[in-house]
C-alpha positions in Angstrom: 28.1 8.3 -3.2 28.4 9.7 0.6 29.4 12.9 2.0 32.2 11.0 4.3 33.5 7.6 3.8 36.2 6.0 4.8 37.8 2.5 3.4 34.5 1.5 2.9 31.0 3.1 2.8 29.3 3.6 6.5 27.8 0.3 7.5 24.9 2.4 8.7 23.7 2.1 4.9 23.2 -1.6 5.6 21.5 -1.0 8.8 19.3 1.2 7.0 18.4 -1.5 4.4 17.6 -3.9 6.6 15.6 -1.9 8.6 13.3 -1.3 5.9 13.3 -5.2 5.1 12.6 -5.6 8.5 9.5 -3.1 8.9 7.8 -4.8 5.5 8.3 -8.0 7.1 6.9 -6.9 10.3 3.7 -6.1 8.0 4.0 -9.7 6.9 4.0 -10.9 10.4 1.5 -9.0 11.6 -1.0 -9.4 8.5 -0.2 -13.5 8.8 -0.9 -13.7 12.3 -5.0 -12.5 12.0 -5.9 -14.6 8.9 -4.4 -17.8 11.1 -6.2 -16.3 14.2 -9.4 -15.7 12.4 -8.7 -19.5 10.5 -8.6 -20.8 14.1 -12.2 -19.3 14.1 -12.6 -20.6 10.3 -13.9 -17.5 9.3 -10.9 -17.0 6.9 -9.0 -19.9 4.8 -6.1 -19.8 2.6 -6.2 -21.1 -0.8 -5.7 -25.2 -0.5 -4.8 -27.3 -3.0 -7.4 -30.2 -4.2 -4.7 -32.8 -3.1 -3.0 -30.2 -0.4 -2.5 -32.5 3.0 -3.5 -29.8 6.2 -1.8 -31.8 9.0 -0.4 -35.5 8.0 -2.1 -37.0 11.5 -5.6 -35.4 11.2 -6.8 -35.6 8.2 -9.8 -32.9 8.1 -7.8 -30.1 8.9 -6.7 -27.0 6.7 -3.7 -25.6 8.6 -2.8 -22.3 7.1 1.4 -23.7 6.0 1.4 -20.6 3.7 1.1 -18.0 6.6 3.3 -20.3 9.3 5.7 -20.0 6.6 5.5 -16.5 5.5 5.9 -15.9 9.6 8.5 -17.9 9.9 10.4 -16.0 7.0 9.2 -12.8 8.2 11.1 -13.5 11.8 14.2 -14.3 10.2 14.2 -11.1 8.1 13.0 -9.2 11.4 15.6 -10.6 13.0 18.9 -9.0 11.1 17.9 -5.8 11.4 19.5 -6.0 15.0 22.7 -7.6 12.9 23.0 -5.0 10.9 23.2 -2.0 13.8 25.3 -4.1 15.9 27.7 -4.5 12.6 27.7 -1.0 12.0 27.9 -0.1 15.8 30.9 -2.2 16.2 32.7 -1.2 12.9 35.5 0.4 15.2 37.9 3.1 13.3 37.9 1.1 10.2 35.9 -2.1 8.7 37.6 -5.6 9.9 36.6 -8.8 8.3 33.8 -9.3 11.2 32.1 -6.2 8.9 32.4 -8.4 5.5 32.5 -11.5 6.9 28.6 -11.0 8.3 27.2 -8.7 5.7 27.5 -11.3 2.8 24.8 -13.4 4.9 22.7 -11.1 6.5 21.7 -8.6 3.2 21.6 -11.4 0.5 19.8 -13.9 2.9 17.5 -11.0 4.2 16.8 -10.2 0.7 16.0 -13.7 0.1 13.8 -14.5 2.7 11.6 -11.4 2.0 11.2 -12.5 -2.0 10.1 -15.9 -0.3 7.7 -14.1 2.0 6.2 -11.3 -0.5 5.6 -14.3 -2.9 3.7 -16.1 -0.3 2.0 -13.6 0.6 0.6 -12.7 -2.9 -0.6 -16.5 -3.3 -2.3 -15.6 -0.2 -4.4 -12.8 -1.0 -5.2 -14.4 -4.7 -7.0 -17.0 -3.0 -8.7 -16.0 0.5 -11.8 -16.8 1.1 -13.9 -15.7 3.9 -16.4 -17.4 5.2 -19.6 -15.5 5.4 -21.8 -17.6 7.2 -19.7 -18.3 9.7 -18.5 -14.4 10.3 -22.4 -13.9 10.7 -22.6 -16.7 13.2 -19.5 -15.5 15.2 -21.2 -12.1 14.7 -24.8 -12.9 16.3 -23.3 -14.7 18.9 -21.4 -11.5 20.0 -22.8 -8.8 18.7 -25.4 -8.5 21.9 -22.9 -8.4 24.5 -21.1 -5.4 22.2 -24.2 -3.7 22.5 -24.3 -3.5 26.3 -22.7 -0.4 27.3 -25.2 1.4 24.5 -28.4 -0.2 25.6 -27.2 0.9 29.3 -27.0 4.1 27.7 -30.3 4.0 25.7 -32.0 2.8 29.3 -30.6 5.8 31.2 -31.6 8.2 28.3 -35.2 6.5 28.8 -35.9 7.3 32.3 -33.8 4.6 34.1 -31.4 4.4 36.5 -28.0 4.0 34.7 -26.6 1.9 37.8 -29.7 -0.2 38.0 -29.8 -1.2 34.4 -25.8 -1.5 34.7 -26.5 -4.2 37.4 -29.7 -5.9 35.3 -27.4 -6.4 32.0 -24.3 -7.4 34.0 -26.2 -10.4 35.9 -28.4 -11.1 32.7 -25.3 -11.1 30.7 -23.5 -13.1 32.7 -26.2 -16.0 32.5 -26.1 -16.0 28.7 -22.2 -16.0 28.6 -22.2 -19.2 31.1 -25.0 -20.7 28.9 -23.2 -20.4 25.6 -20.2 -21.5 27.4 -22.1 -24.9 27.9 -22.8 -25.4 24.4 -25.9 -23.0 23.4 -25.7 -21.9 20.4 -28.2 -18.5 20.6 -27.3 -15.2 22.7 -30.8 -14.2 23.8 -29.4 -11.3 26.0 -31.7 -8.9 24.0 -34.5 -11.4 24.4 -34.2 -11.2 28.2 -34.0 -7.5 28.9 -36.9 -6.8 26.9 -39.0 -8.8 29.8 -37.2 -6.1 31.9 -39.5 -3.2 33.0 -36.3 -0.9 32.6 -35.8 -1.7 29.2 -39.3 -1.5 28.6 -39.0 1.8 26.8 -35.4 1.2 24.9 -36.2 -0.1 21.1 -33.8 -3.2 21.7 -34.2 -4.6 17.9 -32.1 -1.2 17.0 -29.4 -3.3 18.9 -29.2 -6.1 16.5 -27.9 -3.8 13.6 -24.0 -4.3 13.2 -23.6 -1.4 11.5 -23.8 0.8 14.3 -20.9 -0.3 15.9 -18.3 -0.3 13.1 -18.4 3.6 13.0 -16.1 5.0 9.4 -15.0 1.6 8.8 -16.6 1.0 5.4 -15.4 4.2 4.1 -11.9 4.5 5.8 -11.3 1.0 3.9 -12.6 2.6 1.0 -10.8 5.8 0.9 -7.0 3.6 1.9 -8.0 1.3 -1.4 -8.5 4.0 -3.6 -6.1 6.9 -2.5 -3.2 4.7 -1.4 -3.8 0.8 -2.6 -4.7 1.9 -6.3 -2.1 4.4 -6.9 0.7 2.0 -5.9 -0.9 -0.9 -7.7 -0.9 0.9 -10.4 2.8 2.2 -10.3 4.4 -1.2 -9.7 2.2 -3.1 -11.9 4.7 -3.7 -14.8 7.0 -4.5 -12.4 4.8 -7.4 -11.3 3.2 -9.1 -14.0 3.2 -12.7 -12.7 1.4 -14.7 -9.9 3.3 -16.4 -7.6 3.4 -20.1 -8.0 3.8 -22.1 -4.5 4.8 -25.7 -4.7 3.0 -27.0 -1.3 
C-alpha cells in the first residue's frame, strides 16, 4: 500500500518498474554488444546449430542472430522507461485514460520483451566458446605496441634518454603498424629495438609476457564470481531449473 494515493496508486510506481527493467536490459545491451564485437574478430561465437543458416546470401558466415536479437529486445525494453516517466509526469490532478490506456502496453510488453531477452541470453552463455588461438593471435599481434610506453620507461630507467627512445619506438612502431596493415602477419617491433643501442640494456623478452599488463584482473574476476555470482546463483537457483530452449 502507499502513504498517499489518490484514485489510483502514483504512476511513479510504474516508472520505477520500468526503470529497473530498463537498467537489466541495458546490461543485456551492453554485454551483447562485445561478444558481437569480439565475434567480428572471431574470437568469441555463439552457440550455432548443426543446420543453423548464419546469413541466407553468404553461406560461411556465423552471424551472432541470438545477440542482434537480445539487442533488439533490450532497446525496446530501454526504451519505455522514458514512457513510463512521461505517463507519470503527465498524470495531471487525477489519472485520465491516456494513464490506463498506455500502461497496459508498456508494463506487460516490457515485461515480455525482457523474459525474451533473459532467455536469450542464458542460451548464450551455455554455449560460448572462445576461441583461444585466435585471442593469442589477436594478442601477439598487439601485445608489442601495448608494451611501448613501459619499454620507453624501462630505456629511461637504463641510462637513456626518455625523449630519444620516445622518438626511436614512435618511428619503429610506426613501420611495423604500416607493415601489418599490408598484410604481415608478425609484429617484430621488439625484434627491431633490440638492434637499437638504447635498448641495448632493457631485457625486451620481459615485454612479451601478457600478464604484466592485465594488472588484478584474474583475481578481481575471481573475487566478483565467488562473492557476488555464486551467492546469487545459488539464491535463485530453484527458481531457475530449466535451460532456455531457442527455436532459431
Amino acid at each position: 500500500c502507499w502513504d498517499v494515493s489518490g484514485q489510483t496508486y502514483p504512476r511513479m510506481v510504474d516508472a520505477q518498474i520500468l526503470s529497473a527493467l530498463s537498467l537489466t536490459a541495458t546490461a543485456i545491451h551492453k554485454t551483447c554488444n562485445d561478444i558481437r564485437l569480439l565475434a567480428n574478430l572471431r574470437e568469441l561465437q555463439e552457440p550455432i546449430e548443426t543446420s543453423q543458416i548464419g546469413s541466407s546470401a553468404m553461406a560461411y558466415k556465423r552471424n551472432p542472430m541470438r545477440c542482434e536479437r537480445a539487442t533488439g529486445l533490450s532497446r525496446f525494453v530501454i526504451s519505455l522507461w522514458q514512457n513510463g516517466v512521461d505517463t507519470a509526469a503527465t498524470q495531471w490532478l487525477e489519472r485520465t485514460l491516456d494513464d490506463s490506456s498506455n500502461r497496459r502496453m508498456s508494463l506487460p510488453e516490457s515485461f515480455l520483451a525482457l523474459d525474451n531477452a533473459l532467455d536469450i541470453m542464458g542460451n548464450v552463455t551455455d554455449g560460448i566458446v572462445v576461441n583461444e588461438a585466435i585471442v593469442t593471435a589477436n594478442l601477439a599481434r598487439e601485445l608489442p605496441f601495448m608494451a611501448t610506453e613501459d619499454l620507453m620507461l624501462a630505456a629511461a630507467r637504463a641510462g637513456a634518454d626518455r625523449q630519444e627512445a620516445h622518438e626511436v619506438i614512435r618511428t619503429i612502431s610506426r613501420e611495423v603498424a604500416a607493415e601489418l596493415a599490408e598484410g604481415s602477419m608478425q609484429n617484430d617491433l621488439l625484434e627491431r629495438l633490440a638492434g637499437d643501442p638504447l635498448f641495448a640494456e632493457v631485457e625486451l623478452s620481459a615485454f612479451e609476457d601478457a600478464s604484466r599488463f592485465v594488472g588484478r584482473a584474474p583475481e578481481q574476476v575471481d573475487a566478483f564470481i565467488h562473492e557476488v555470482v555464486h551467492p546469487i546463483r545459488a539464491k535463485y537457483r530453484a527458481s531457475f531449473p530449466q535451460k532456455a530452449e531457442l527455436s532459431v
